[in-house]
C-alpha positions as CSV (number, residue, x, y, z in Angstrom):
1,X,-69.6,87.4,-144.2
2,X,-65.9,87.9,-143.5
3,X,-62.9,87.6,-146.0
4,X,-62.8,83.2,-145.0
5,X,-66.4,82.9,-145.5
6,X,-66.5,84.3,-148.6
7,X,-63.8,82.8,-149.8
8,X,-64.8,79.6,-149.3
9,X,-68.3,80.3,-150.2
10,X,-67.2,81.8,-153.5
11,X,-64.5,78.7,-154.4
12,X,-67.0,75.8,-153.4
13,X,-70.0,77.6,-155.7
14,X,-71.6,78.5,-152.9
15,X,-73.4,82.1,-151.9
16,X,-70.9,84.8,-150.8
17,X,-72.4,88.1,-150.0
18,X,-69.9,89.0,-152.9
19,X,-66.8,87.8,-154.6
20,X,-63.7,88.7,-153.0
21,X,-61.7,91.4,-154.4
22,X,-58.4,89.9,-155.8
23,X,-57.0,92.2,-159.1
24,X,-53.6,91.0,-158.6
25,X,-50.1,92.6,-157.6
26,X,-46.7,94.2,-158.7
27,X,-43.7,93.0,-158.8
28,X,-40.4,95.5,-157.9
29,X,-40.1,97.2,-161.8
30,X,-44.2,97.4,-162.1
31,X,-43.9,99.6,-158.6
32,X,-40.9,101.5,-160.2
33,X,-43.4,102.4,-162.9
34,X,-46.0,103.3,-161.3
35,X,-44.2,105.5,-158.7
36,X,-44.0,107.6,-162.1
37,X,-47.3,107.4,-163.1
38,X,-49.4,108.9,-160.6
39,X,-48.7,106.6,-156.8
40,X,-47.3,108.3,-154.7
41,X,-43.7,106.7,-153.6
42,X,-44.4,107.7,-149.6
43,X,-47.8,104.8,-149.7
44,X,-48.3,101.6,-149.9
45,X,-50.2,100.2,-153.3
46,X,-52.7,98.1,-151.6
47,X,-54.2,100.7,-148.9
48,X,-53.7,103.5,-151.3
49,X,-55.9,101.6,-154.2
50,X,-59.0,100.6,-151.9
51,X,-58.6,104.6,-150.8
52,X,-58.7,106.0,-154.9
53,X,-61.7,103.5,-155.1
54,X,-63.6,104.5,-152.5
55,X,-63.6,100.7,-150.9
56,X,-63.3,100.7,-147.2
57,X,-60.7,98.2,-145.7
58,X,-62.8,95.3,-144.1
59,X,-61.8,94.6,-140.6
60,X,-59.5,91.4,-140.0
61,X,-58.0,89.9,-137.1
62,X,-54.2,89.9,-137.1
63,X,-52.2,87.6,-139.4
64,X,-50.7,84.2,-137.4
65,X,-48.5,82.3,-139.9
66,X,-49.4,78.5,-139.4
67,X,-44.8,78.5,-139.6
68,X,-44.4,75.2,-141.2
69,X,-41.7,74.6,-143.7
70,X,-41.9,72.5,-146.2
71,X,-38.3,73.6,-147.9
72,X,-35.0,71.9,-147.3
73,X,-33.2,72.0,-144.0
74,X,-30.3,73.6,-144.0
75,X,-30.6,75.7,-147.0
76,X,-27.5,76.2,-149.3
77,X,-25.6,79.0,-149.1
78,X,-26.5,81.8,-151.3
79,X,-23.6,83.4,-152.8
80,X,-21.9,84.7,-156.2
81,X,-19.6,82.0,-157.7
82,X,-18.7,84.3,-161.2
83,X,-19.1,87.9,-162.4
84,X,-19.1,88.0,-166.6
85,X,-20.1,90.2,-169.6
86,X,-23.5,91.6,-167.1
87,X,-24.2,88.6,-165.4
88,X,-23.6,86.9,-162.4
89,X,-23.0,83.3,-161.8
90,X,-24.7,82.1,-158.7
91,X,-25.8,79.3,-156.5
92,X,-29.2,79.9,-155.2
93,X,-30.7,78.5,-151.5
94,X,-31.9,75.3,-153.4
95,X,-28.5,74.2,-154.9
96,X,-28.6,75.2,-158.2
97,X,-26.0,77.0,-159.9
98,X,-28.0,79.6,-162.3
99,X,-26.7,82.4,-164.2
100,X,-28.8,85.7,-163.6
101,X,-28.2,89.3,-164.9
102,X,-26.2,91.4,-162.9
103,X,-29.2,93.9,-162.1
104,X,-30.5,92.0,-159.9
105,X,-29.0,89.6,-156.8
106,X,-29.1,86.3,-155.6
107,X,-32.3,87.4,-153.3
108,X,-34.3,87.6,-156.7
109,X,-34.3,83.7,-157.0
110,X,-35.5,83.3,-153.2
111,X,-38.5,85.7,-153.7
112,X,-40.3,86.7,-156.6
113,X,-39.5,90.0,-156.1
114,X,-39.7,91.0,-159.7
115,X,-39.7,88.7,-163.7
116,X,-36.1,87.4,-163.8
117,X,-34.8,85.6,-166.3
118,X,-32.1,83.1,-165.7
119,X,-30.3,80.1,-167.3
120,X,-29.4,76.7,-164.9
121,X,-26.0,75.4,-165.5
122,X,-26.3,72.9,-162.7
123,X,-28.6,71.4,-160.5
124,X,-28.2,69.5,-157.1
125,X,-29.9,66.1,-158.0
126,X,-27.9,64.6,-161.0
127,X,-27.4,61.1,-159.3
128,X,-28.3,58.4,-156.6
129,X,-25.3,59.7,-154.7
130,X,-26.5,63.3,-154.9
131,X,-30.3,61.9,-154.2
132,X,-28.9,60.9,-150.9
133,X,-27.4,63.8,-150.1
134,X,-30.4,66.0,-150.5
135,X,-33.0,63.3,-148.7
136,X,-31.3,64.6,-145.7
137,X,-32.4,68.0,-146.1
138,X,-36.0,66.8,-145.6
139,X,-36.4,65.5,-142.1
140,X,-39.3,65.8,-140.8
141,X,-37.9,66.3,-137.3
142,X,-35.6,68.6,-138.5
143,X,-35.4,72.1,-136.1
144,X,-37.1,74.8,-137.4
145,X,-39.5,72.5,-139.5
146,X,-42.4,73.4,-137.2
147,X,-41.8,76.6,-134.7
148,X,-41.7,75.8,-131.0
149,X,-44.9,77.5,-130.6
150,X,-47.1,75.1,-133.2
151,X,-49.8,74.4,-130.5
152,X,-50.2,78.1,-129.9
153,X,-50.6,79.2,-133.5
154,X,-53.1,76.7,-134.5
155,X,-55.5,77.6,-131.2
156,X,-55.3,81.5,-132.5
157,X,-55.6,80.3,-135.8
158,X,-59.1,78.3,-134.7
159,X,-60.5,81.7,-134.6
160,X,-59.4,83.1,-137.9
161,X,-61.5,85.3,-140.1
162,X,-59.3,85.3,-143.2
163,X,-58.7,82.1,-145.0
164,X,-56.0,80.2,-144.1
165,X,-54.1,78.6,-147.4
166,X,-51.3,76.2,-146.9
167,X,-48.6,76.0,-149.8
168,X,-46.0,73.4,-150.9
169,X,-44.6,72.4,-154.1
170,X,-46.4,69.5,-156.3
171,X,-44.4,66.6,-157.6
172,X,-43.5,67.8,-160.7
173,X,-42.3,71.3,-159.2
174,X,-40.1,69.6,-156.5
175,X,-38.2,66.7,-158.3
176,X,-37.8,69.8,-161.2
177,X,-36.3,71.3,-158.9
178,X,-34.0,68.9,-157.3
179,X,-33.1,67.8,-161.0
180,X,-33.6,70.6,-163.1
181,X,-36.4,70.1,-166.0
182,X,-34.4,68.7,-168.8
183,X,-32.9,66.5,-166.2
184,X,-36.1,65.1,-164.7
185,X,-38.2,64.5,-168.3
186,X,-35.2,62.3,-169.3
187,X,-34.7,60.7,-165.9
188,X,-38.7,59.9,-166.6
189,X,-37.5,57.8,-170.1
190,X,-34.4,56.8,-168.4
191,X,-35.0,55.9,-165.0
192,X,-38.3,55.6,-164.4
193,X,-37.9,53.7,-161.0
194,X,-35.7,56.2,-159.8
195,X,-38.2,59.2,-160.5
196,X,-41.3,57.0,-158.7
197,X,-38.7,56.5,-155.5
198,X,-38.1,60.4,-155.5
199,X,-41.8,61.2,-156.1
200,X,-42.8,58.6,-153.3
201,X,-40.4,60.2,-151.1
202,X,-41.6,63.9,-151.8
203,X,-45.6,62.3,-151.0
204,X,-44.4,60.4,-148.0
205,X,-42.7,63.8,-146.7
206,X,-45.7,66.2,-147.8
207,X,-48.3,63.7,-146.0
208,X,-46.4,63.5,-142.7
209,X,-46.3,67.3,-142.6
210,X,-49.8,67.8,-143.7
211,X,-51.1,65.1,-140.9
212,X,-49.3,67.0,-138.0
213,X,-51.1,70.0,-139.6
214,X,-54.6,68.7,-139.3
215,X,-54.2,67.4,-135.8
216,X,-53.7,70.9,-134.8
217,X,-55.9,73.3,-137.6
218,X,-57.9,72.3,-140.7
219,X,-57.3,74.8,-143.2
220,X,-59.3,76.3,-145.7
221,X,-57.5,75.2,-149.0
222,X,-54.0,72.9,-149.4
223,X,-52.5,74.6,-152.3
224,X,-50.0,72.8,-154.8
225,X,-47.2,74.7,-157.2
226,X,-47.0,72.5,-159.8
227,X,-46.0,75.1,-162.6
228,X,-46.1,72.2,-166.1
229,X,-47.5,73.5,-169.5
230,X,-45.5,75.6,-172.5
231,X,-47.7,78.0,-174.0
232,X,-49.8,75.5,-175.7
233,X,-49.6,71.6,-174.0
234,X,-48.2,70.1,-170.9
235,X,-44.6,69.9,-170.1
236,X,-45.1,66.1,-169.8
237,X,-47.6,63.4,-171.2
238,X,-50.8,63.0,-169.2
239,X,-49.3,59.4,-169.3
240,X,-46.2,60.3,-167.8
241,X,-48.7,62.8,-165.2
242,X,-50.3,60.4,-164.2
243,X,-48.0,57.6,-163.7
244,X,-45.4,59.8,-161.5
245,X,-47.5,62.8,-160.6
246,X,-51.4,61.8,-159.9
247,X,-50.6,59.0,-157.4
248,X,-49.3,62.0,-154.7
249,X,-52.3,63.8,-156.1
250,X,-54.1,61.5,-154.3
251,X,-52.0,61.3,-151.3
252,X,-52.9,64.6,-150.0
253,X,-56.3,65.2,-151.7
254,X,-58.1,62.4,-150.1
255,X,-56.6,63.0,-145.8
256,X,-57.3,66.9,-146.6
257,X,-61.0,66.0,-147.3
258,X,-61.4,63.7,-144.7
259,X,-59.7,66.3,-142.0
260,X,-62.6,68.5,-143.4
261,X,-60.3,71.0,-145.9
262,X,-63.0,72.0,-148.4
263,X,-60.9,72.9,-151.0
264,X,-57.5,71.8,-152.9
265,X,-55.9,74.3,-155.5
266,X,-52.9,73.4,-158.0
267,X,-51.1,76.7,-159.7
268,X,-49.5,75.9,-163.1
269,X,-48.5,78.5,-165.5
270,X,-48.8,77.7,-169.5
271,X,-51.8,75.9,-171.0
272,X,-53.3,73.8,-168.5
273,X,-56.5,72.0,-170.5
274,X,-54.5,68.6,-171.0
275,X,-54.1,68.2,-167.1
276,X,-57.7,70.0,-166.0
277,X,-59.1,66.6,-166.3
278,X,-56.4,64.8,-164.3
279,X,-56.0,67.0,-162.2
280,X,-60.1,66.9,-161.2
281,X,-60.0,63.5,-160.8
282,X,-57.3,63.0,-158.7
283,X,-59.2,65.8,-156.3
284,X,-58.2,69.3,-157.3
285,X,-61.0,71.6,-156.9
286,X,-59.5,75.1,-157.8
287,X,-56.9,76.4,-160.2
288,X,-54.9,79.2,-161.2
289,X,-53.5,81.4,-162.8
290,X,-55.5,80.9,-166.2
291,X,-53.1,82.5,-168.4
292,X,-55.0,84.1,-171.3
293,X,-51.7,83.8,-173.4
294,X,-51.2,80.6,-173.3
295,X,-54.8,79.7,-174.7
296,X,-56.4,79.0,-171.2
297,X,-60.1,80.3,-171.7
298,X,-62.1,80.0,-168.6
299,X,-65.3,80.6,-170.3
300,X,-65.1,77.2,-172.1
301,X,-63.5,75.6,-169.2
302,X,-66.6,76.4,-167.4
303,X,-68.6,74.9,-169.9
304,X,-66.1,71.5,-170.4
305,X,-65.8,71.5,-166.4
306,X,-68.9,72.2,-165.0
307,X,-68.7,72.9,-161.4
308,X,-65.7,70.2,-161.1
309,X,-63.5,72.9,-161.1
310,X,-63.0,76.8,-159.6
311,X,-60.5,79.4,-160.8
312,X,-58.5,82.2,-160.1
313,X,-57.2,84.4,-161.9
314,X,-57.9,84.2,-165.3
315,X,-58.1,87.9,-166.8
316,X,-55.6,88.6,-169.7
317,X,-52.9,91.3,-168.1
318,X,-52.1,92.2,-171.6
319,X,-55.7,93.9,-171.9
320,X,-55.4,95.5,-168.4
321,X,-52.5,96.9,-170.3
322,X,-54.3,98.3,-172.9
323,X,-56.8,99.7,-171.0
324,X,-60.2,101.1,-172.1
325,X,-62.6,99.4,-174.2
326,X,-60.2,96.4,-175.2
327,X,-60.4,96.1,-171.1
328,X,-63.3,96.2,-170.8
329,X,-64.4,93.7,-173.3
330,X,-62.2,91.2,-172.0
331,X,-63.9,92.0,-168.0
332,X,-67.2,91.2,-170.4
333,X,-66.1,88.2,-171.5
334,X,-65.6,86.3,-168.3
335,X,-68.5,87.9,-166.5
336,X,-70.6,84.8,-167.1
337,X,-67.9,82.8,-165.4
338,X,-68.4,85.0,-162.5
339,X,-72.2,85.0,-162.5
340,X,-71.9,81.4,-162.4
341,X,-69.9,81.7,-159.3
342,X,-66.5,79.3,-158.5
343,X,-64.3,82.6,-159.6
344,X,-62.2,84.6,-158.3
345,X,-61.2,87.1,-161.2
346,X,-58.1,88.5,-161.1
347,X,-54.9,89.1,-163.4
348,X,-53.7,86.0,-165.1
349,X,-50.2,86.1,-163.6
350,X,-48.3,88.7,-161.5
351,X,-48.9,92.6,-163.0
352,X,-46.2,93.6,-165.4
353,X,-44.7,96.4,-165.7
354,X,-46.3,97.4,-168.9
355,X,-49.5,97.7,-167.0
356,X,-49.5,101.7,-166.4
357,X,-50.9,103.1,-162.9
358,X,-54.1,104.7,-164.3
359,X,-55.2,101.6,-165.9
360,X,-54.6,99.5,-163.0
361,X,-56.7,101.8,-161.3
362,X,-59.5,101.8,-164.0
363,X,-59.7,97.9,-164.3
364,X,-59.2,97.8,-160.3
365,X,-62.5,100.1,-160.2
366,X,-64.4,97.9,-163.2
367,X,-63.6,94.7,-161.4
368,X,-64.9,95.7,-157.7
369,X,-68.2,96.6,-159.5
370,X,-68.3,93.3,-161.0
371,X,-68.0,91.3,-157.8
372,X,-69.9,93.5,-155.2
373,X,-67.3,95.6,-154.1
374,X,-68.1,98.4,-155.1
């Protein structure tokens, strides 16, 4: 099998020659770290792991990106507004005016180049007359929405042997951020009627884009950010989910099917077993990242879920941080999950920097065994 097959294979409960092998990576201070810990600052991580473990690269065709951009066109200007007391004031590429520690720059809230912390003093969507400002920024006909050679990427991309995944922000995620959060869960008591016109408008765009998509490629998995659970419970109601939220659910699920998409993923950080359910039936068939932390236990998932659902993710980076046995047990625990297949283990959110080089390496080594790598 190649690296598609088995994907697919794997996510859809099927029978991969083995599970692929997906640990997790770094983010800028967990590379600073390790660069003192044993990896060598001249490498790159990825290569340089598979070479400590002995795993031999698998050949790939090269990378074509599918290029469609489901972001706002133009993006704002990026630029510092205020410099105070270690921080600076910024307005980021979506609008919002964020204050952000002066260690890093206004790049670190384009990319997640590393865990940055940051406070929103103002966000672009605080009224009608700011709602039809920002509708503009989402023609679909807008240049540079699809590149000029669409036709050409999606006839390479025909012959693929890597799974091709395409992203976009959920409901929730996109009228957050157009509104910020505190501003959308009131707007949801408030003004209902005015959060159903923007969450229409967010599914009407989506679908238009993800029907131009399918006329050219079918891909192997839509993939929804829909970040919307605290530690413990969803952000909103499961009414209020799935009177704003599961009716675009549904909107994209149901075409991506029918174009022959076998599966549709949603990410959400925080405790996600209020909205599993929801979620399922309104067509997701994968999700991740499981945080451990905030009491997501795959393991009874499995066992509440069935094969309904697949994950990813799902293994607690605060044991890859301790290492050893307390590793070890917690590789143990989810082990039936992966015999059971519809699992892709990994860590349950990007690897921090407490997580030291050798143990990376050591639960990097433990996990390829468990899934056929090694």
């Amino acid at each position: 099998m190649n690296s598609r097959e088995r994907f697919v294979a794997t996510l859809t409960f099927g029978s991969p020659d083995r599970i692929p092998f997906s640990p997790g990576g770094p983010r800028e201070s967990t590379l600073a770290a390790w660069h003192t810990q044993g990896l060598p600052r001249d490498v790159e991580w990825w290569p340089y792991l598979l070479e400590t473990l002995g795993i031999r690269p698998e050949p790939s065709r090269p990378r074509v990106d599918l290029g469609v951009d489901f972001r706002l066109i133009p993006q704002f200007e990026e630029k510092v507004l205020e410099r105070r007391d270690g921080h600076l004031v910024v307005q980021d590429w979506k609008g919002n005016i964020c204050e952000i520690s002066d260690r890093f720059d206004v790049t670190y809230l384009r990319l997640p180049k590393d865990f940055v912390t940051r406070r929103w003093l103002k966000c672009p969507v605080a009224d009608r007359q700011d709602w039809e400002w920002m509708k503009e920024r989402y023609r679909v006909d807008a240049p540079g929405r699809f590149p000029p050679d669409f036709a050409e990427r999606c006839r390479e991309l025909e012959c693929r042997d890597y799974p091709l995944v395409v992203s976009f922000s959920g409901p929730f995620w996109q009228l957050r951020e157009w509104c910020g959060f505190e501003g959308l869960c009131l707007l949801m008591v408030d003004q209902p009627e005015f959060v159903a016109e923007m969450a229409a408008f967010w599914t009407r765009f989506v679908s238009d884009l993800l029907e131009q998509i399918f006329r050219g490629v079918v891909p192997d998995m839509i993939h929804l950010s829909e970040d919307m659970a605290y530690k413990a419970h969803s952000m909103i109601s499961p009414a209020m989910v799935r009177r704003f939220l599961v009716p675009s659910y549904e909107a994209w699920s149901r075409p991506a099917r029918a174009a022959g998409v076998p599966l549709v993923g949603v990410d959400s950080d925080g405790c996600v077993a209020e909205l599993l359910p929801i979620w399922i039936e309104a067509g997701a068939s994968v999700c991740d990242p499981m945080e451990v932390a905030a009491h997501n236990d795959i393991v009874a998932y499995r066992e509440r879920f069935g094969r309904a659902m697949a994950f990813q993710g799902g293994v607690d980076k605060r044991a890859i941080a301790r290492g050893g046995r307390t590793l070890r047990a917690e590789l143990k625990r989810v082990e039936p999950v992966v015999r059971g297949g519809g699992y892709i283990p990994g860590c349950d959110h990007g690897v921090p920097a407490d997580v030291a080089w050798p143990d990376f390496v050591e639960y990097s080594r433990v996990l390829a065994q468990m899934t056929g790598g090694l």
